[in-house]
N, C-alpha and C positions, 0 to 999 in steps of 0.2 A: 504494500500500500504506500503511495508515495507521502511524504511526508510532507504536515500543512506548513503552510507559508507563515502565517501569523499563529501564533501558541500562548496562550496566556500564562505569564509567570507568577505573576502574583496581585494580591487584589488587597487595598488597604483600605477596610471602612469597619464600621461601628453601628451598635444597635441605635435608632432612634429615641428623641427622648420623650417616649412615651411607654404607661407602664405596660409589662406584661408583651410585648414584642418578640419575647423570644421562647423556644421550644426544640426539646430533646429526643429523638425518636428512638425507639425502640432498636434501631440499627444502629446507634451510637453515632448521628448526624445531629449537630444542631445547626436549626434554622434560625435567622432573627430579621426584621424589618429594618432596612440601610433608608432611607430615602424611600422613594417609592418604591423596591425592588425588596428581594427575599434573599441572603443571603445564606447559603448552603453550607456548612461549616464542618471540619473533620476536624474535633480536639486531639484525635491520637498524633496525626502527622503537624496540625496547627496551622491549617491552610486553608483559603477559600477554594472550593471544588468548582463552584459555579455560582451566579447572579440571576435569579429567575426575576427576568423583568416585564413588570406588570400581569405579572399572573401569580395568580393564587395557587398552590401543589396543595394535595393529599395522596402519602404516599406517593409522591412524582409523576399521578394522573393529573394532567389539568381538567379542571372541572369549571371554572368561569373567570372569566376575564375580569380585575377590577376594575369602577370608574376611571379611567385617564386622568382624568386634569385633580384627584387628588394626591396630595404630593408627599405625605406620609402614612403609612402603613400603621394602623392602628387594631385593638383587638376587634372593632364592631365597624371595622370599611369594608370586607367582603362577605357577601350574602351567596348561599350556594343556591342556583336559579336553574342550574341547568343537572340533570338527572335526579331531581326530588322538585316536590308541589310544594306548596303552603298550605298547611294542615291547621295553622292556629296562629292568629294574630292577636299581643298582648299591648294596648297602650295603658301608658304609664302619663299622660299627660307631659307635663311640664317635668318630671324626672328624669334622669342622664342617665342611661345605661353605662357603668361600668367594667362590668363582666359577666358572663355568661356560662355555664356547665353544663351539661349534656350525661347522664346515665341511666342505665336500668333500673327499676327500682325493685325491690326484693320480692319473688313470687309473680311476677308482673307479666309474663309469658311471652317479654319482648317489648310491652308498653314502654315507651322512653318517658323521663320524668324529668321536665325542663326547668331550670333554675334562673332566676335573674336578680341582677345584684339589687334593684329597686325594685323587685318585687321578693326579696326574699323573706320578710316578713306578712306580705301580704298572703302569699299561698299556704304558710300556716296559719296564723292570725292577724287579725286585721288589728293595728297599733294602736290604743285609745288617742293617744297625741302624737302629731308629725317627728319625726327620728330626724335629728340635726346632724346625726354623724354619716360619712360618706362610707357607705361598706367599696372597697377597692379591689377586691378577688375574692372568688370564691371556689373549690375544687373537692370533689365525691371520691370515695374509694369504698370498695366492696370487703369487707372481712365476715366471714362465718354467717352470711346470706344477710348482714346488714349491712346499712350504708351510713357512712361518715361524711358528712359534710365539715365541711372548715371555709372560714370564713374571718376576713380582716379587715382593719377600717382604721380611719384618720382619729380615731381612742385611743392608739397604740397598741389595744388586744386582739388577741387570737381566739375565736371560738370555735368549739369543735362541737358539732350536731348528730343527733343518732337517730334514725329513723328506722324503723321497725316493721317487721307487718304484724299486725294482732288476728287472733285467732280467737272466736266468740267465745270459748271457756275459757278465755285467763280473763283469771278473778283482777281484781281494778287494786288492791291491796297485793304488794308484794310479799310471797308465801315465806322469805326469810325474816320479814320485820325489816328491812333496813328502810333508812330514809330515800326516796328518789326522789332526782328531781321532775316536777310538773310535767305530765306530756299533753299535747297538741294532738287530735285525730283529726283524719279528715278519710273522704271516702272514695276512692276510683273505679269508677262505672263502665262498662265492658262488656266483653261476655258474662261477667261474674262482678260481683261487689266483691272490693275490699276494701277492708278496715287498715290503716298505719296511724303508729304514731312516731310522733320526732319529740325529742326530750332534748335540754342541751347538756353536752357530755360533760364540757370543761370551758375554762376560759384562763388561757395561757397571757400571761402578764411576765414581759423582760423585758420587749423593747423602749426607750424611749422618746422617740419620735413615730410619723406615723408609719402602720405596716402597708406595704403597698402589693407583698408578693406570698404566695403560699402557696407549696407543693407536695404531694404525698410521694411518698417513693413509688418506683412503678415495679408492677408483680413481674416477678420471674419465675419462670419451669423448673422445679425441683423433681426429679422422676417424672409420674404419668400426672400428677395435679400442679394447679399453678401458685406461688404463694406471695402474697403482699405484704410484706413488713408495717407495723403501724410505727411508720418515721416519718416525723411530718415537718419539711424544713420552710423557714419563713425569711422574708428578706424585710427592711426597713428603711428610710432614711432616716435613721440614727448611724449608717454605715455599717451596720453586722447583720451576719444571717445565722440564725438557730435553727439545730436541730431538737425537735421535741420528740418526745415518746412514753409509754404509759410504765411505770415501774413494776414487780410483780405486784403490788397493791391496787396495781387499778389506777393510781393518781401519778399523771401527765404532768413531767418535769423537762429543764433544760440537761439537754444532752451535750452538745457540741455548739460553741459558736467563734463564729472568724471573723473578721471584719479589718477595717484601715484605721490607725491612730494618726491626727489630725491631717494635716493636708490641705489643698483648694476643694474638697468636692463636695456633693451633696447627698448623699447616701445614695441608697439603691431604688432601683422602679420594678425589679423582677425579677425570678431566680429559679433555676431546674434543678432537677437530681438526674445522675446519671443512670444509666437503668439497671449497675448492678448495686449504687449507693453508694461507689467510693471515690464519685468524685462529687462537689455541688461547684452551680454557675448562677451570677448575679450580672444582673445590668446597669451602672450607675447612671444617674442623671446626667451625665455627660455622653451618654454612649459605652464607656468602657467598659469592656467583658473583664470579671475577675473569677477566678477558678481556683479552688482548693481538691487538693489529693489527700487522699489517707494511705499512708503507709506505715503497717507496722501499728497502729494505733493512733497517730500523732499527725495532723492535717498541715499539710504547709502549701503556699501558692504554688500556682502551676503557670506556666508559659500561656496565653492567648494570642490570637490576633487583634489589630486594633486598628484607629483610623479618626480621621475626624469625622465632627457630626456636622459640617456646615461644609458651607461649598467648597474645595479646594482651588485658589486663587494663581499658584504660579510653585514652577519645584526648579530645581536643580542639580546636574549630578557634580559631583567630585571629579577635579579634572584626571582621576586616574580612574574614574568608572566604579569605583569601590561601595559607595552607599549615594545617597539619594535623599535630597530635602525639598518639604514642601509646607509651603503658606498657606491659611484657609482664615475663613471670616468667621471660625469658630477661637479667632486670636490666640492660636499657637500655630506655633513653628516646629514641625519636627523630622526623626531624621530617622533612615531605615536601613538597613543592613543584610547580609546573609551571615546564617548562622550551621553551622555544622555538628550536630549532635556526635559523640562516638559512637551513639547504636543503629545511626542514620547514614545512607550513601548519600542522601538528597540534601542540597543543601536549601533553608528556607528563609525566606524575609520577614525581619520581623522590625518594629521600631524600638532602638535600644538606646534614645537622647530626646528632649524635648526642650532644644536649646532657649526658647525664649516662649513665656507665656503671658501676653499681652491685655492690653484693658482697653484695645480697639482691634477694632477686625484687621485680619494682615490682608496685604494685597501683596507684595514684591518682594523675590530676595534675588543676590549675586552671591556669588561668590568671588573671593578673590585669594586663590591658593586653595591649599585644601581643606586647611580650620580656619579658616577668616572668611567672614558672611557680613555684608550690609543686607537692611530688611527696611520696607515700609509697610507702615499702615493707613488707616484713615487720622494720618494724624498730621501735622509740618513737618515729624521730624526724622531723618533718615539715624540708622542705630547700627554702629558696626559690634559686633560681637567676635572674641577669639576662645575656641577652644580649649580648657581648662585640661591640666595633667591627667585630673580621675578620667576623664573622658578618653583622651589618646590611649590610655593603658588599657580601660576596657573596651574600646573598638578593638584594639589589637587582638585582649584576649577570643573575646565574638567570631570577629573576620577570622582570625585565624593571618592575621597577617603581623609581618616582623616589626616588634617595636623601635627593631634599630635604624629602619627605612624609613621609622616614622618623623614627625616635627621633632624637633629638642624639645625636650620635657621641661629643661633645667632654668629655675626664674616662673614658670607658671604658676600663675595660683591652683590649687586643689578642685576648686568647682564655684559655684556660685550660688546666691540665696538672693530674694528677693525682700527689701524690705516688708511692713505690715503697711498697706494703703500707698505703696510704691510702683513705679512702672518700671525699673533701670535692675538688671541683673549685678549686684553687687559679689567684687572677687572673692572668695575666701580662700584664706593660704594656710600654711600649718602651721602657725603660729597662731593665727583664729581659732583652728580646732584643739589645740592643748586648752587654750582661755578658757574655748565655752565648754570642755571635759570639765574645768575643774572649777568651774561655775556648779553646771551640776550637780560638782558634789555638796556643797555647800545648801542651807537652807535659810540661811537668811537674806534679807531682800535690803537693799541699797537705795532703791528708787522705786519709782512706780514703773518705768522700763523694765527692771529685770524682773518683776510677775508677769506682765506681759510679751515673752520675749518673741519676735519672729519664727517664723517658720526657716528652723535652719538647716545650714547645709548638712550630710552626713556620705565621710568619705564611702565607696562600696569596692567591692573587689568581683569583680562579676564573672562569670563563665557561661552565662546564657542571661537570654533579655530581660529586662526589670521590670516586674506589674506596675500597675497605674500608679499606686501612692510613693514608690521613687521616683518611677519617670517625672512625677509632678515636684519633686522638692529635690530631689540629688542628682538631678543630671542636667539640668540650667548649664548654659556656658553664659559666663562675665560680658556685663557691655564694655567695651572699652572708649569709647569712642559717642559723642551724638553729633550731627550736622543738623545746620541750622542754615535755610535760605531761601526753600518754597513757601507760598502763601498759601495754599491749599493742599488737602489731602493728596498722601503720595500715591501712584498710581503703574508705575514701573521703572525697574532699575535694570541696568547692562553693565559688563564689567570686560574687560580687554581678556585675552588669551595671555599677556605676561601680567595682568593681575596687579598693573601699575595705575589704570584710570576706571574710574568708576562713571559713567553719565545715570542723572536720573531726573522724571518730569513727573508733574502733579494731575490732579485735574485743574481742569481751564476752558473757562470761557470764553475771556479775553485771552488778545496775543500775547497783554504784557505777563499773564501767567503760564503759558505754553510752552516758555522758553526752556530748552536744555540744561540743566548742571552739571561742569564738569566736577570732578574730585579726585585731587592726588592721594593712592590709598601708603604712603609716606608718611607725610606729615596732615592729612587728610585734612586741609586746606582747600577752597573752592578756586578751582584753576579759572573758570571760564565759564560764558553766559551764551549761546547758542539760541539763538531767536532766529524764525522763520513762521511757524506755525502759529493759526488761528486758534487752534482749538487744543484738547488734549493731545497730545504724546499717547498713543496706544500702546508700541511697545519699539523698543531700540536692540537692535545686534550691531557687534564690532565684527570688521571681518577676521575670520583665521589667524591672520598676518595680524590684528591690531593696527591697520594702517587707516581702515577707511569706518566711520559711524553712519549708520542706516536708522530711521526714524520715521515711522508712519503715523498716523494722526487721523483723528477724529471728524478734519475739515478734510479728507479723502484725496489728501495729497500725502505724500511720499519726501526726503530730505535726503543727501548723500554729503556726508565731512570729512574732510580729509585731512590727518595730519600732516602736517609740514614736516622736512628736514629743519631739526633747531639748527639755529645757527650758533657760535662759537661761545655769544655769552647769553644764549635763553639757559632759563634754568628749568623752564617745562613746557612740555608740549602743546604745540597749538592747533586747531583744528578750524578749517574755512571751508566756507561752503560752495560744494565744485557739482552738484546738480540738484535738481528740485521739478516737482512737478506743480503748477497753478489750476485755479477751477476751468481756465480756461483748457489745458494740457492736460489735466488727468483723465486715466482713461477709467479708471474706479469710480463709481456713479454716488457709491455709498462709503460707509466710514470701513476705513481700513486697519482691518483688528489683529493683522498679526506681519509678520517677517521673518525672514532668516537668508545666512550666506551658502552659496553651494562653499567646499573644499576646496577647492582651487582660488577662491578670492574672483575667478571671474565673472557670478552672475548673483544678483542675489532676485529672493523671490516676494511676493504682496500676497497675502487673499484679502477678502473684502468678503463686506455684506451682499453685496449684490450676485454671491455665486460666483466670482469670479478669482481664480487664478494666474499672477501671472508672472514669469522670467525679465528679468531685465538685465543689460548689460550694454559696452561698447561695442558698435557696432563695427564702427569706423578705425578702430584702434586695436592695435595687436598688444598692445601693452599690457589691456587687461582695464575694469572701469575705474573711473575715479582719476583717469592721468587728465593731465592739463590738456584742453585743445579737444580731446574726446566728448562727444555725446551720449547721455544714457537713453535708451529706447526699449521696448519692446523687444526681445531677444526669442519667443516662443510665440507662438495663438492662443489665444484667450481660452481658456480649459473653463470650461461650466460644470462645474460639482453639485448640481441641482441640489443645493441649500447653502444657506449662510455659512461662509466658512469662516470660524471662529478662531482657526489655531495651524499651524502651517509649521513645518521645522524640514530640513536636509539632511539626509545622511550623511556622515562624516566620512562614509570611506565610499568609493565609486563601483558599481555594480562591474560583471564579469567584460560584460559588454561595453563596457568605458562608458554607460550611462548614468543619469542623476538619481536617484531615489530620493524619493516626498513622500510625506506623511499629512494629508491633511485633514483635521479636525469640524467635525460642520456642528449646526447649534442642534441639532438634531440627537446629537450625540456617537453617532458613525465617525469611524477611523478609516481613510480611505490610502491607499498606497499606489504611488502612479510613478512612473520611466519617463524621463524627459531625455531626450539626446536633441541637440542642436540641427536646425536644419536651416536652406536655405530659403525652402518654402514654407512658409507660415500660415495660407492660404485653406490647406488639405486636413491641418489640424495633425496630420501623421506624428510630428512630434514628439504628442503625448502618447501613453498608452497606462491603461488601467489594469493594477497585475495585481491585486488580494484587496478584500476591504474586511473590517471585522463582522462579525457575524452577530445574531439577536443577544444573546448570552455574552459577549467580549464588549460590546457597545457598551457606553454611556446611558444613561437614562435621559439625562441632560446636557445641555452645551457643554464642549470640550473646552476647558476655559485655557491649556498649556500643554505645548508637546515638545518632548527634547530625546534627542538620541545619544544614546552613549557615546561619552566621546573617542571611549576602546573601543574595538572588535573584541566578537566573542560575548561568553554570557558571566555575569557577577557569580564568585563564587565558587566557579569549578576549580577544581586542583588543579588539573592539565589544560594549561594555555597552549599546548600542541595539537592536542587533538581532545576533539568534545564528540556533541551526541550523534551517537551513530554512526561512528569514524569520520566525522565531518571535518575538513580542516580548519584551520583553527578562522578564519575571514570568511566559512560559511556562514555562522551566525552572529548576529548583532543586535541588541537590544532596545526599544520604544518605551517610553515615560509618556504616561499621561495623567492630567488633570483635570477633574469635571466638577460642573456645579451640583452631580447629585452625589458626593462629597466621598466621592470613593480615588484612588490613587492607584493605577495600574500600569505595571510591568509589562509588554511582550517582547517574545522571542521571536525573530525575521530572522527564517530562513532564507538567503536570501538567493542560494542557488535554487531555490524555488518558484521563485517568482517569475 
C-alpha cells in the first residue's frame, strides 16, 4: 500500500471549559469535547488517535450530525434523531438542564428509567419550596438488582440514592428494628404494575467548594458474571477528587483523594474512572487533563496530553527543528517536545515548559536563537524572554538531546516566578532558592508580605513531562527585557535567520500607527521606523539570507526592504524600501493575511482573502529580487484555492523535481499542498499543481490562523537522522506546524516522495 503523503503527528488540545465533557470507554479510549470537535484519546500511548469533527460517535457509529454553527461541545448539544423516535417529552419550564442518566430500573423487563438533573426531585416528590441549589451531575449503577443513584451540587455534597423494587408482602416496618431512612414510592404502569421505592442512602460531605463531577467505577467480567465495585469517585472545584466507598458497616467514607496544592487554577469541571479502577481523570476549568495511577497502593500523576483552550494565534519552531512554540488568546505561551519512554520505540509530543502566562490574550512570538523569544499580546508592549538553567537541563533530559550542545548554563538564573497581581516573569537564581528554603523553615512573620508570599518558583529534575500545576508555577522562563514604542495592541512579530533584528507592527488604523519597528536583539534598542502602510501589518518574513523584509497589510498591498551594505562607520543596519504595491497596482482585491520566502531568497509568496494565491519575484533580473534597478511582479498565475486563504508558508528544502512546495491554510480550516515550478507561460495556469490536501479528521474545524515548516529535514525525535520510516532517506520526510482558531496545534508528516 503506498504510503500517504500527509500523516498526522500529533495533535495539541484540551477539554473544553464546560463540565462533564469528557468520557472513558470501556476499550480504554477516552473521549472529550476540544472546541466543537470530539477528541479521541489513548492514555496508554498519550496521544490523540483522531479528531471526530462535528459528529457525534457511539461506539464509532455515527449516529447524527450536531448543529454546525454551535461552537462548543457540551453534555445537552447532541440529541440522537436518527435511529430512535421520541417517546416522551419532559418540560421543565424556565429550568436549565444540567445533566442527564439513562438506566434500567430493577425488574423493569427492559423499561429505561430517565433521570434529569431538574427534574430529579420532581419524579420522586414534588418539593414543598423551590430548591436554590444547582444539582450538576448525576450517574446510576446497578448492585445486587438495585440501583444507586449519586448525585452533586453547588452545596458541596454528595448524595447517594437507592431505589428498590417492592414486592406487596414486605411489611412497611423493617423486620430487624433498625432505623431507615424515609422512602418515596411511586408506581410504573406497563404490562404489569410496579411498586419502587428510592430512600436516600448517604450524603458524603469532604469537598469544599462546589462538586461539579461524579462517577461510579464501571463493572468488569470476573469469570461467567459481571461485577461493579461500589467506588464512587467525585471531582470539585476545591481542586481534588475523592474516592468514596461503603466500609464493612454499611457507612460510606473517604477512601483516596488527589488533587493540586495552590497554583493559577480553578478546580475541576469533571472526572472518569478507568475501567479497571487504577487509574482516575479530571478536567480542570482551564481544559487541562490531570490523571493519577495506583501503583503498589500509592497514587501518583501520570503523563496526559494537553493544549490550549482558546484559539491558537501564531507558533514557532527552534531553528534546529527540536521543539515547537505557540501563542493562543487563552494568554499562554507554550512549548512542546518529543519524549522517549525506555519501554517505548515511539517517540511522543508532549508540552514540557509554559514559558510565559499572560493577563492579555497573546497574539505573536519570534524567536531569536534557540532560548531567546520576543512575544506580543493585546497589549503596547513587546516582552523578550531567555531560557532559565532548570529548563535547558530538562529539555535535555526529555529530548534526549546532549546538554553539552546545549546554551551555557553558567550565569543563568534557575527558573522564574511571577509576582502576586504581576504580568513580568521574575528571575530566580540559587541564591533565591536557599532564602526562600530557609524562610520556610522559620515561622514567624516579619511583614504582612511574608504571610502572603507569591507563588514561587521550585527547582524540578525531570525525566518525562510535568502535569498542569508545575507546568503552571516551575517552568516560567524570566523576562528579560520589555520594548516600549507601538501605540496599539501588538499584532505580529519577525525575526532574521542570524537572530540579530527583530521587526514588529500593531494594529492600525491610521498610517501613523502601521508603521514597522525595527529592534537590535543586542542591546534591544529601536533601530528604525518603516512606514508605508495604511492599515495593519498582517504578518512580516525576513528572507533566508536576512537580506530582504517582506510585509503584507490589511490595506491589500504588499512592502519589500532591503538592507543596505553598512558602510564603515554605521553601527546598525539599515533597511529602504526597494518595492511596494498601491491600491492602484495591487493585484489582491482583499486584505492580505499571510506571506513567506521560497529557499532560494528568489521569490516570495501573498494569499489573500479573496482566494487568491500568488509568487512574486524579478522578472527582469538574474540577481534575484530586491537588487536595485529590478522590478517585483507577478512570477506564477493566480492559483484560486476556493476559500479564504488564511495562512501560506514554503518548504525549506526543494522537492525531487527542483520544484517549490506550499502549504496553504484556508479559513475553512483545510490544509492544502500545491508544486509551483516556474514557467514562462502564466497564461495555462500549468504552473501550479495540486499534490495532497488534508482530509475530514486532519482539518481544522476553524480558520488556520499559522503555518510553519521545519526548518530541518526529517521528523523531531527519531534516533536515526540517516534513515527513518520505512527505509526512507533521510530528505524523504519533513514536517508541517499548524495553528487554528479551534484551538488545537498540529504536527504533520510530508512524505514528500509522495506527492
Amino acid at each position: 500500500m503506498a504510503t500517504s503523503a500527509v500523516q498526522t503527528c500529533y495533535v495539541a488540545c484540551c477539554a473544553n471549559r464546560a463540565p462533564n465533557v469528557l468520557s472513558w470507554s470501556h476499550r480504554d479510549l477516552i473521549a472529550f469535547g476540544t472546541c466543537n470537535s470530539i477528541a479521541v484519546y489513548d492514555p496508554q500511548v498519550t496521544i490523540v488517535h483522531s479528531v471526530l469533527c462535528g459528529l457525534c460517535f457511539i461506539s464509532f457509529i455515527c449516529l447524527v450530525q450536531h448543529t454546525p454553527n454551535k461552537r462548543f461541545l457540551s453534555p445537552m448539544t447532541c440529541f440522537l434523531s436518527l435511529l430512535a423516535e421520541c417517546l416522551q417529552s419532559i418540560a421543565f419550564g424556565s429550568g436549565f438542564m444540567m445533566d442527564v442518566s439513562l438506566a434500567l430500573l430493577p425488574g423493569s423487563r427492559g423499561k429505561l428509567y430517565f433521570k434529569l438533573k431538574s427534574g430529579l426531585m420532581i419524579l420522586y416528590k414534588k418539593p414543598k419550596k423551590k430548591q436554590n441549589v444547582c444539582v450538576r451531575a448525576l450517574v446510576c449503577m446497578c448492585s445486587d438488582g438495585e440501583l444507586l443513584l449519586a448525585s452533586c451540587s453547588q452545596d458541596c455534597l454528595i448524595r447517594v440514592w437507592r431505589l428498590v423494587l417492592k414486592h406487596g408482602s414486605q411489611s412497611e416496618t423493617p423486620a430487624d428494628g433498625l432505623i431507615r431512612m424515609k422512602e418515596d414510592k411511586f408506581e410504573v404502569k406497563g404490562s404489569g404494575e410496579a411498586l419502587y421505592a428510592v430512600a436516600l442512602e448517604t450524603v458524603l460531605a469532604g469537598h469544599e467548594n462546589w462538586v461539579y463531577g461524579v462517577h461510579w467505577q464501571p463493572p468488569f467480567r470476573k469469570g461467567a458474571s459481571v461485577e461493579q465495585p461500589l467506588s464512587l469517585l467525585s471531582a470539585s472545584m476545591d481542586k481534588t477528587m475523592i474516592i468514596w466507598g461503603p466500609e464493612e458497616t454499611g457507612v460510606w467514607v473517604e477512601q483516596v483523594r488527589v488533587g493540586e496544592v495552590g497554583g493559577n487554577t480553578l478546580g475541576f469541571l469533571g472526572c472518569q474512572m478507568s475501567p479497571n479502577g487504577s487509574q482516575i481523570l479530571a478536567h480542570s476549568f482551564h481544559g487541562a487533563l490531570r490523571l493519577w495511577h495506583r501503583e503498589q497502593g500509592a497514587w501518583s500523576p501520570g503523563v496526559v496530553v494537553s493544549g490550549h483552550f482558546n484559539a491558537v494565534q501564531d507558533l514557532s519552531w527552534d531553528p534546529q527543528g527540536e521543539f515547537i512554540l505557540s501563542v493562543g488568546s487563552d494568554q499562554t505561551m507554550r512549548l512542546f517536545t518529543t519524549w522517549r519512554r525506555n519501554d517505548c520505540c515511539q517517540a511522543t509530543w508532549h508540552e514540557i515548559s509554559r514559558p510565559q502566562i499572560h493577563g492579555y490574550d497573546m497574539q505573536c512570538l519570534a524567536m531569536v536563537g534557540r532560548f531567546q523569544l520576543v512575544s506580543g499580546a493585546d497589549e503596547k508592549v513587546l516582552r523578550v524572554f531567555k531560557a532559565p538553567r532548570n529548563f535547558v537541563e530538562n529539555f535535555a533530559s526529555i529530548a534526549g538531546a546532549s546538554l553539552e550542545k546545549l546554551m551555557e548554563t553558567e550565569g543563568l538564573p534557575e527558573g522564574a516566578s511571577t509576582p502576586a497581581l504581576g504580568l513580568s516573569n521574575k528571575a530566580v537564581f540559587h541564591g533565591d532558592l536557599v532564602t526562600q528554603s530557609t524562610q520556610a523553615e522559620g515561622e514567624d512573620f516579619n511583614s504582612v508580605s511574608d504571610q502572603y508570599k507569591e507563588s514561587y518558583f521550585h527547582s524540578l529534575e525531570l525525566t518525562e513531562p510535568p502535569p498542569e500545576d508545575h507546568l503552571l508555577q516551575n517552568t516560567l522562563w524570566p523576562e528579560v527585557q520589555k520594548l516600549y514604542g507601538h501605540g496599539f495592541e501588538m499584532f505580529c512579530l519577525a525575526s532574521d535567520s542570524a537572530g540579530t533584528v527583530v521587526a514588529s507592527a500593531c494594529k492600525a488604523s491610521k498610517a501613523e500607527h502601521a508603521a514597522i519597528l525595527l529592534w537590535s536583539t543586542t542591546s534591544w534598542k529601536q533601530l528604525q521606523t518603516l512606514a508605508c502602510h495604511t492599515l495593519t501589518v498582517t504578518q512580516m518574513a525576513f528572507s533566508p539570507d536576512g537580506r530582504l523584509l517582506l510585509a503584507v497589510s490589511r490595506d491589500r498591498t504588499w512592502s519589500l526592504w532591503r538592507r543596505d551594505k553598512p558602510s564603515p562607520d554605521a553601527l546598525v543596519p539599515y533597511f529602504s524600501l526597494c518595492a511596494h504595491t498601491t491600491k492602484d497596482t495591487a493585484v489582491h482585491s482583499r486584505i492580505i493575511w499571510s506571506c513567506d520566502w521560497s529557499p532560494d531568497n528568489r521569490y516570495f509568496v501573498t494569499a489573500s482573502r479573496d482566494k487568491k494565491v500568488i509568487m512574486w519575484g524579478s522578472c527582469d533580473s538574474e540577481d534575484g529580487v530586491g537588487e536595485k534597478g529590478s522590478s517585483v511582479s507577478p512570477c506564477s498565475s493566480i492559483l484560486d484555492v476556493g476559500d479564504s486563504a488564511a495562512a501560506v508558508a514554503v518548504c525549506p528544502l526543494l522537492l525531487s523535481d527542483q520544484s517549490y512546495l506550499l502549504a496553504v491554510g484556508l479559513e475553512c480550516g483545510r490544509i492544502l499542498l500545491y508544486k509551483w515550478r516556474p514557467t514562462e507561460d502564466l497564461s495555462s495556469g500549468s504552473d501550479w499543481s495540486k499534490c495532497a490536501e488534508t482530509d475530514t479528521s486532519q482539518s481544522h474545524t476553524l480558520v488556520v490562523k499559522r503555518l510553519r515548516w521545519r526548518p530541518q529535514a526529517g521528523q523531531a525525535g527519531l534516533p536515526d537522522r540517516n534513515e527513518q520510516q520505512s527505509g526512507s532517506p533521510h530528505h524523504a520526510w519533513t514536517q508541517l506546524a499548524s495553528a487554528g482558531a479551534d484551538h488545537a496545534l498540529k504536527i504533520f508528516n510530508i512524505h514528500t516522495l509522495a506527492l
